[in-house]
C-alpha positions as CSV (number, residue, x, y, z in Angstrom):
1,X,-13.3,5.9,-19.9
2,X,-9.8,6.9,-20.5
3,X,-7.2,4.4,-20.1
4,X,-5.5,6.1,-17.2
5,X,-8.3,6.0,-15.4
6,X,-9.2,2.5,-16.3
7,X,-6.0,1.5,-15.2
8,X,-7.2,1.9,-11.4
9,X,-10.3,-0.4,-12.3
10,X,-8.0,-4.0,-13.3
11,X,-8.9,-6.4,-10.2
12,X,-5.1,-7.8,-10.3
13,X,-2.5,-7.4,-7.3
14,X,0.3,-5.3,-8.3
15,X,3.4,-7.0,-9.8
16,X,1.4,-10.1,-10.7
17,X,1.6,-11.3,-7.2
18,X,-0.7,-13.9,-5.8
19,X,-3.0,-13.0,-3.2
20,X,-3.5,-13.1,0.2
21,X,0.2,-11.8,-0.2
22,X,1.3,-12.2,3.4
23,X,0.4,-16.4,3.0
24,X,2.5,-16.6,-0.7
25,X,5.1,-14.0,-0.4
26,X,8.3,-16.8,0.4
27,X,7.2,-18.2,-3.3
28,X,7.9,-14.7,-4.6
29,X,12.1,-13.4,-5.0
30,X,11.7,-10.1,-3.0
31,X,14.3,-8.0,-1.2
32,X,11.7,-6.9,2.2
33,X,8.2,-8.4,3.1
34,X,6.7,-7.2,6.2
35,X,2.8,-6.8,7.6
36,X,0.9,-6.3,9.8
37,X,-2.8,-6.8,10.9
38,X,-4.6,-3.7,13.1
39,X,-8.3,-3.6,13.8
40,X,-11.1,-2.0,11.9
41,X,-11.7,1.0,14.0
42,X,-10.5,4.9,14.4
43,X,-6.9,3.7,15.8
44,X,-6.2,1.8,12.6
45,X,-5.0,4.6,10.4
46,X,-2.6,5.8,13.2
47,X,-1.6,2.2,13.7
48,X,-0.9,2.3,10.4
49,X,1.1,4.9,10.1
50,X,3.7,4.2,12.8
51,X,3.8,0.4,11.4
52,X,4.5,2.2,7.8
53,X,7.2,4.8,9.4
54,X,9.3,2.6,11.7
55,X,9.2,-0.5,8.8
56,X,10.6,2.0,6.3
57,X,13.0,3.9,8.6
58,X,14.5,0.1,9.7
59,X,14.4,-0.3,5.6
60,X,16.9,2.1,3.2
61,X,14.0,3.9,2.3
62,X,15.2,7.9,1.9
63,X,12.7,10.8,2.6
64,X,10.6,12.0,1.3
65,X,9.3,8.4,-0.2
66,X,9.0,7.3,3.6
67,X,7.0,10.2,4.2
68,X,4.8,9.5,1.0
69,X,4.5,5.9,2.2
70,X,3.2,6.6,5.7
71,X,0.8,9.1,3.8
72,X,-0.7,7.0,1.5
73,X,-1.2,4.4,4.0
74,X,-3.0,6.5,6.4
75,X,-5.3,7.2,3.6
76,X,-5.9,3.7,2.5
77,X,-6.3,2.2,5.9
78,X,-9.0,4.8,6.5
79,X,-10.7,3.5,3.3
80,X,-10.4,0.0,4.0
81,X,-12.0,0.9,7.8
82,X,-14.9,3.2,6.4
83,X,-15.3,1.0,3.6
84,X,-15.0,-2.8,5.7
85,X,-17.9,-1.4,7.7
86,X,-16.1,-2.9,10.6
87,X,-16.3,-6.5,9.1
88,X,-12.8,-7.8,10.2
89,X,-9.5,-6.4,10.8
90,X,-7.5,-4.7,8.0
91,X,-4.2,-6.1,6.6
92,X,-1.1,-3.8,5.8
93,X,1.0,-5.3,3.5
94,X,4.6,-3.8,2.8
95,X,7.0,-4.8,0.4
96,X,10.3,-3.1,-0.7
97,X,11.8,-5.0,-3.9
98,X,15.0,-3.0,-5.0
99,X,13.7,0.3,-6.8
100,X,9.7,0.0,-5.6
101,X,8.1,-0.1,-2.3
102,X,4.6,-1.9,-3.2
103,X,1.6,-1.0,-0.1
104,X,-1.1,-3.3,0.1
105,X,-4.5,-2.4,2.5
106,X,-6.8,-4.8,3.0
107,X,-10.4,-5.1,4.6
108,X,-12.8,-7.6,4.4
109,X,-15.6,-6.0,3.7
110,X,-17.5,-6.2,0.4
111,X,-18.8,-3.2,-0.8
112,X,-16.5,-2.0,-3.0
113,X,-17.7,-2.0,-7.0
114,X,-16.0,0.6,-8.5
115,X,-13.2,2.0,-6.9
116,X,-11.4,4.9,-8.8
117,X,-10.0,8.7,-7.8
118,X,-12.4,11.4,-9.1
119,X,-12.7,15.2,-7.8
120,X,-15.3,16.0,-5.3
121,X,-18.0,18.7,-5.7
122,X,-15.7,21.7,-4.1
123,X,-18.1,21.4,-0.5
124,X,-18.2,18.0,0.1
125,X,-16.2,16.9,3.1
126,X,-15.0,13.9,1.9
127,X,-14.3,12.1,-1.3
128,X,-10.5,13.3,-1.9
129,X,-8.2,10.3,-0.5
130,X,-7.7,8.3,-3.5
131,X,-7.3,11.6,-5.8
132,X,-4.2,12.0,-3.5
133,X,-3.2,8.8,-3.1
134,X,-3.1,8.9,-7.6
135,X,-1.2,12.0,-7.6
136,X,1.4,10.6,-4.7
137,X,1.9,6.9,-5.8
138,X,3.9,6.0,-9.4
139,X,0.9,3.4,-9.8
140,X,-2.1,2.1,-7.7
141,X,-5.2,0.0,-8.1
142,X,-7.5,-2.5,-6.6
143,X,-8.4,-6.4,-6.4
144,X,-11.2,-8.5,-5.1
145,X,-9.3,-11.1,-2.5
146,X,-10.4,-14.5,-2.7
147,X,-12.4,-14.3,1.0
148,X,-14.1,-11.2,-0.9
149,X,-12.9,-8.5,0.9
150,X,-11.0,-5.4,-1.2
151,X,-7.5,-4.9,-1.3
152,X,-6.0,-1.6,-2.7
153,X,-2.4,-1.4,-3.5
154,X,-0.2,1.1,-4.6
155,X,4.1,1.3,-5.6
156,X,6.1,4.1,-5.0
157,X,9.1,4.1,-7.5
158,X,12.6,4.5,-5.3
159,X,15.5,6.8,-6.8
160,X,18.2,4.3,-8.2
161,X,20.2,4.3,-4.9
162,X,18.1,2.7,-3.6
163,X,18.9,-0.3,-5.7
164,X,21.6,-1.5,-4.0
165,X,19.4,-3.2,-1.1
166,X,21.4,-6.2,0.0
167,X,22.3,-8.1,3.1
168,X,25.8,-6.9,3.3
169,X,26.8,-5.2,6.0
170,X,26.8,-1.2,6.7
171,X,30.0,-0.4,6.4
172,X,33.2,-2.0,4.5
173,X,35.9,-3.3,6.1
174,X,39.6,-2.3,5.0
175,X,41.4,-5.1,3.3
């Protein structure tokens, strides 16, 4: 196994932190922390999506990496529900720390072994999610959560203007 590949294998959340995020994340210095819990049926993925959009559009989070976002958390959400087996709702985790928006999906359901992207014969109809969700996130992998469901994570890397994510105000006023 190539160590790119095997890099999508490490059962660790991202950025060392501890899991389930949502319960831990005040212990943890981040800029934005925001989630949300949708059920494990066929409106999940579009719940996701408008949760993912409107959190990043209230966030300075420029286009296209909102786009990206909301993509790749269709995409995982869909996993998580397909994958769950409908055993629980899914968590959607979303964190934006400075330079890195961090996504976190995740079901309760314990199937998942091995979870890595890989191409598809050319005819299958499925099988191509977390190939794109490799080629659209700067990192991305998967843990086992202490309840023993699967969460799968993955950080987009924000352009540097992005770094300047504060509480101040808008605009400036004159002196």
């Amino acid at each position: 196994m190539s160590e790119s590949s095997a890099r999508h294998l490490r059962p660790v959340p991202p950025t060392g932190l501890p899991e389930p995020l949502h319960q831990q994340i005040e212990h943890v210095p981040l800029r934005r922390h925001k989630w949300q819990v949708v059920p494990s049926d066929l409106t999940s993925s579009a719940a996701s999506r408008s949760f993912v959009r409107e959190t990043c559009a209230r966030w300075p989070v420029p286009e296209p990496y909102e786009f990206l976002a909301v993509q790749i958390a269709a995409e995982l959400t869909a996993n998580a529900v397909e994958h769950g087996k409908g055993n629980g709702p899914v968590h959607i985790s979303l964190i934006l720390d400075a330079d890195l928006v961090i996504l976190t999906v995740t079901n309760s359901g314990t199937t998942a072994t091995d979870i890595q992207a890989h191409r598809p014969e050319a005819d299958a109809e499925s099988g191509r999610g977390l190939l794109m969700v490799d080629h659209l996130a700067t990192d991305w992998g998967w843990y086992r959560t202490s309840t023993g469901g699967t969460a799968v994570w993955a950080e987009l890397a924000l352009p540097p203007a992005t770094e300047a994510v504060t509480d101040r105000p808008q605009t400036e006023t004159p002196r």
